[in-house]
TORLO-95828 format. One line per 10 residues: number of its first residue (from 1); their letters; for each residue y, z, x of N, C-alpha, C. Coordinates in nm, 3 decimals. Example, Ala and Ser with C-alpha at 12.3 -4.5 7.8 and 13.67 -1.06 7.14 Angstrom:
BEGIN
1) AS) -0.569:0.780:1.319:-0.450:0.780:1.230:-0.330:0.780:1.320 | -0.225:0.708:1.285:-0.106:0.714:1.367:0.003:0.787:1.290
//
This chain:
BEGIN
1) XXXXXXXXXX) -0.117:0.000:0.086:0.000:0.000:0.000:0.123:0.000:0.090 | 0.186:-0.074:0.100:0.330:-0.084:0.188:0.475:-0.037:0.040 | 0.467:-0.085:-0.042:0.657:0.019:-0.129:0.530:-0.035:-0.257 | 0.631:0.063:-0.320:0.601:0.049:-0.441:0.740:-0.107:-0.512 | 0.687:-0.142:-0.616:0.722:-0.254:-0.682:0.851:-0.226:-0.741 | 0.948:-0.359:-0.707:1.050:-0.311:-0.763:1.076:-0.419:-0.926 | 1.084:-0.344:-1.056:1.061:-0.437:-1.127:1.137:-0.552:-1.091 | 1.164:-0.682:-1.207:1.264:-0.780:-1.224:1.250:-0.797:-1.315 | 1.298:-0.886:-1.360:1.284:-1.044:-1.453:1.187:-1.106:-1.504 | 1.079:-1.136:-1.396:0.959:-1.217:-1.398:0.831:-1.095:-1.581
11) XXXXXXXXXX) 0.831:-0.952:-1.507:0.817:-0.878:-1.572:0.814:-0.882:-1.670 | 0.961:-0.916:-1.755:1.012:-0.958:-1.874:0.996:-1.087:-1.922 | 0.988:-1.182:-1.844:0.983:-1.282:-1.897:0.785:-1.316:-1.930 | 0.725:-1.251:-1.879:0.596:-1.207:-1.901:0.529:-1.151:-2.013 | 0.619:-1.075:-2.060:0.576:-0.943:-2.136:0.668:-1.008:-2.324 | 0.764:-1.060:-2.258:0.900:-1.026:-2.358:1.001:-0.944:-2.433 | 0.911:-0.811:-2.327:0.971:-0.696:-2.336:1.127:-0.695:-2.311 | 1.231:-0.713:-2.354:1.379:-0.693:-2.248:1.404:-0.568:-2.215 | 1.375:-0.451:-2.232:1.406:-0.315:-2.220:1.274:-0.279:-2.116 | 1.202:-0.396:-2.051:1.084:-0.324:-2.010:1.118:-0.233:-1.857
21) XXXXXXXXXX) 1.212:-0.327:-1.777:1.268:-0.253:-1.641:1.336:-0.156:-1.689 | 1.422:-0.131:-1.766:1.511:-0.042:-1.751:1.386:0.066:-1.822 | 1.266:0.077:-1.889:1.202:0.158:-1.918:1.095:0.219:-1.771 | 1.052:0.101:-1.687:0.962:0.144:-1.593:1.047:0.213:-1.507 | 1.165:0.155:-1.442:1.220:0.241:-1.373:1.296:0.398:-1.374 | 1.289:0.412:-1.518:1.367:0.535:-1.573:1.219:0.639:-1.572 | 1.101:0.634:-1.609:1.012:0.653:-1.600:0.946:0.749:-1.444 | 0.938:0.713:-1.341:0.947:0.563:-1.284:0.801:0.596:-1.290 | 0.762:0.442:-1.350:0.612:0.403:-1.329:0.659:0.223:-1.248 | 0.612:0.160:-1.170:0.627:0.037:-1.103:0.566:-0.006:-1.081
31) XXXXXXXXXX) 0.441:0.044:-1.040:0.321:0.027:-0.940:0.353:-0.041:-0.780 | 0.282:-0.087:-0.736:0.308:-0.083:-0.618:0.250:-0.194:-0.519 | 0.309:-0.251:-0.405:0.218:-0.356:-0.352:0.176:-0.333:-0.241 | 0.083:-0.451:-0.225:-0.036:-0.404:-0.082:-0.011:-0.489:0.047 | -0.015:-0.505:0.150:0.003:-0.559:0.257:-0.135:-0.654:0.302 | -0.133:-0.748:0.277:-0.259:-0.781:0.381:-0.297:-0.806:0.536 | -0.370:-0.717:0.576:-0.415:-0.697:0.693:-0.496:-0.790:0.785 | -0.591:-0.845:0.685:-0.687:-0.930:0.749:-0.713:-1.005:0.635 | -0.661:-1.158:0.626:-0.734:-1.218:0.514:-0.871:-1.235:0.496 | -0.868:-1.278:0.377:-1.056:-1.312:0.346:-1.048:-1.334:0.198
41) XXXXXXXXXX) -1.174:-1.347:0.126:-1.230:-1.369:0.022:-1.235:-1.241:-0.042 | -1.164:-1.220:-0.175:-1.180:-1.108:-0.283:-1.295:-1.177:-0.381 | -1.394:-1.058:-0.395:-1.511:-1.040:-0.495:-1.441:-1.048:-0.610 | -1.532:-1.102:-0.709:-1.457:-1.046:-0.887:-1.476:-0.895:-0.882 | -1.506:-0.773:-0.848:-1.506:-0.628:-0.866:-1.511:-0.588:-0.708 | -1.355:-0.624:-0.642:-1.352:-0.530:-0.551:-1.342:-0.400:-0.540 | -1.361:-0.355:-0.430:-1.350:-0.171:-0.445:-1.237:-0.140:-0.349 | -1.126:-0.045:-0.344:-1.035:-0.018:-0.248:-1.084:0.122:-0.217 | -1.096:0.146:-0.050:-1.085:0.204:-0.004:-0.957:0.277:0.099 | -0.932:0.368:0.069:-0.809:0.434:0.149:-0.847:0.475:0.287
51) XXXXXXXXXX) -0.786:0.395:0.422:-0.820:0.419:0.537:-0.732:0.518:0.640 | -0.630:0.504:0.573:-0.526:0.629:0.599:-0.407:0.666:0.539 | -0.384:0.809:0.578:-0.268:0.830:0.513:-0.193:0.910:0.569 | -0.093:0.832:0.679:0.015:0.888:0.777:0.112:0.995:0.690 | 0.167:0.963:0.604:0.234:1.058:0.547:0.264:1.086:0.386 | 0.149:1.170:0.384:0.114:1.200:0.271:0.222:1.267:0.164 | 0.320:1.251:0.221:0.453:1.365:0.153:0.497:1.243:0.100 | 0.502:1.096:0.135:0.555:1.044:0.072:0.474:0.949:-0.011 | 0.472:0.967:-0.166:0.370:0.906:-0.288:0.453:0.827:-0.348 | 0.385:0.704:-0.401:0.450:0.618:-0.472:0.538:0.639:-0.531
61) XXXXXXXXXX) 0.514:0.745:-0.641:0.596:0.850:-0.751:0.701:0.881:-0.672 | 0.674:0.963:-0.535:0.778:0.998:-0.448:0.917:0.911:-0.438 | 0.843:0.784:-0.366:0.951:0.723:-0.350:1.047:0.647:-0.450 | 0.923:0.612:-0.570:1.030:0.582:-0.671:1.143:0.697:-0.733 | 1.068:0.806:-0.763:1.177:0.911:-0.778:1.390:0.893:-0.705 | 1.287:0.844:-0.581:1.484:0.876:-0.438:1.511:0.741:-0.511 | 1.447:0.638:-0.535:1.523:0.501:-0.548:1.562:0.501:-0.685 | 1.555:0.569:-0.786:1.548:0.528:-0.943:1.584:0.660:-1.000 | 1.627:0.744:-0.913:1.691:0.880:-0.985:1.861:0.964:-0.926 | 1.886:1.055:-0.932:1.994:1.093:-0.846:1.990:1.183:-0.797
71) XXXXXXXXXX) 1.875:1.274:-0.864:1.881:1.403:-0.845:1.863:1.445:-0.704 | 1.937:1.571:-0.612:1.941:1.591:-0.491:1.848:1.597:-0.436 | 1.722:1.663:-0.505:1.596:1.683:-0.431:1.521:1.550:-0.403 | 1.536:1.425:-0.502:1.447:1.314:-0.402:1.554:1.282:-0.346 | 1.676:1.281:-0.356:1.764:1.186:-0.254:1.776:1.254:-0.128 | 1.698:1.373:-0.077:1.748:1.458:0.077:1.664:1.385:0.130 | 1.535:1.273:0.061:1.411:1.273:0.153:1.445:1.091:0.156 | 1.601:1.044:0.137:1.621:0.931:0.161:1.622:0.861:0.327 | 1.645:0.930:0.396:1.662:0.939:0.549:1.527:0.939:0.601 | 1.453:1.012:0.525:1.335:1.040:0.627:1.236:0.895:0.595
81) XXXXXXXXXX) 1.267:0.806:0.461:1.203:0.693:0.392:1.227:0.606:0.522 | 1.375:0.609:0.541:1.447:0.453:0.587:1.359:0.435:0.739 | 1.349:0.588:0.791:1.272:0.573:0.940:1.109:0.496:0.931 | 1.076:0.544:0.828:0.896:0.484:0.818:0.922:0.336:0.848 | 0.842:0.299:0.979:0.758:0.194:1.011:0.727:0.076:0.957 | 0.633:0.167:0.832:0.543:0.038:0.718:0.614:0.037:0.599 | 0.720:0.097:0.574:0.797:0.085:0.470:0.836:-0.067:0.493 | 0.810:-0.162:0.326:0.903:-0.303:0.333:1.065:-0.301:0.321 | 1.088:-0.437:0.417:1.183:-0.389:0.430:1.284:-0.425:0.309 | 1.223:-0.481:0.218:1.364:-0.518:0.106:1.366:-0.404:0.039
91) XXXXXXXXXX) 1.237:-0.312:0.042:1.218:-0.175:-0.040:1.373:-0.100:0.025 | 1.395:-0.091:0.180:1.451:-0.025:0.234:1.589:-0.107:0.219 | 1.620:-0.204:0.198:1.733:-0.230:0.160:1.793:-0.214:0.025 | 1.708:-0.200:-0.031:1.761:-0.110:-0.205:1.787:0.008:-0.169 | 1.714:0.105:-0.086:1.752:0.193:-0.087:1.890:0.242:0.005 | 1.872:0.119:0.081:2.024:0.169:0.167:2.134:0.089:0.075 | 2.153:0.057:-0.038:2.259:-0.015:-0.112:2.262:0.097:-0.219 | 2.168:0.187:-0.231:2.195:0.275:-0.330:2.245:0.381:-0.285 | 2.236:0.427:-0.146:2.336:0.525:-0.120:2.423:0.497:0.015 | 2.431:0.359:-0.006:2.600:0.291:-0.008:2.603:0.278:0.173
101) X) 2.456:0.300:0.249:2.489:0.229:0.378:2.517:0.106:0.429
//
């Protein structure tokens, strides 16, 4: 898993929901996307296995919380997001436009 998903458009124009972003993100439910490592061939019933987890403090939920809320307690742990490595980086450019770096 590299960020969690940031809704759009596509979403909506999918669903025909129009209220559907402004509902996932208020929420925040998004889900989230994956990085591929090594291509290959997906089975019809793959299985995911979790091979690590460098920093477990920060959960999907987590991070949507700092990007999609205001409250002080996810926004102190905005700094410590922007440093991660495997964080994507457009993830990290929402988040540095939301608190205005």
């Amino acid at each position: 898993v590299s960020h969690p998903r940031e809704p759009c458009g596509t979403i909506i124009k999918a669903t025909g929901i129009s209220s559907l972003v402004k509902t996932m993100t208020r929420l925040p439910v998004t889900g989230y996307m994956c990085r591929v490592i090594e291509g290959g061939v997906i089975s019809e019933n793959p299985t995911m296995e979790r091979i690590a987890n460098p920093y477990p403090q920060f959960s999907i939920r987590n991070l949507n919380l700092t990007l999609y809320t205001n409250e002080p307690e996810n926004l102190s742990r905005a700094d410590d997001l922007l440093e991660l490595p495997e964080l994507a980086s457009n993830w990290k450019d929402s988040l540095r436009k939301k608190l205005g770096y």
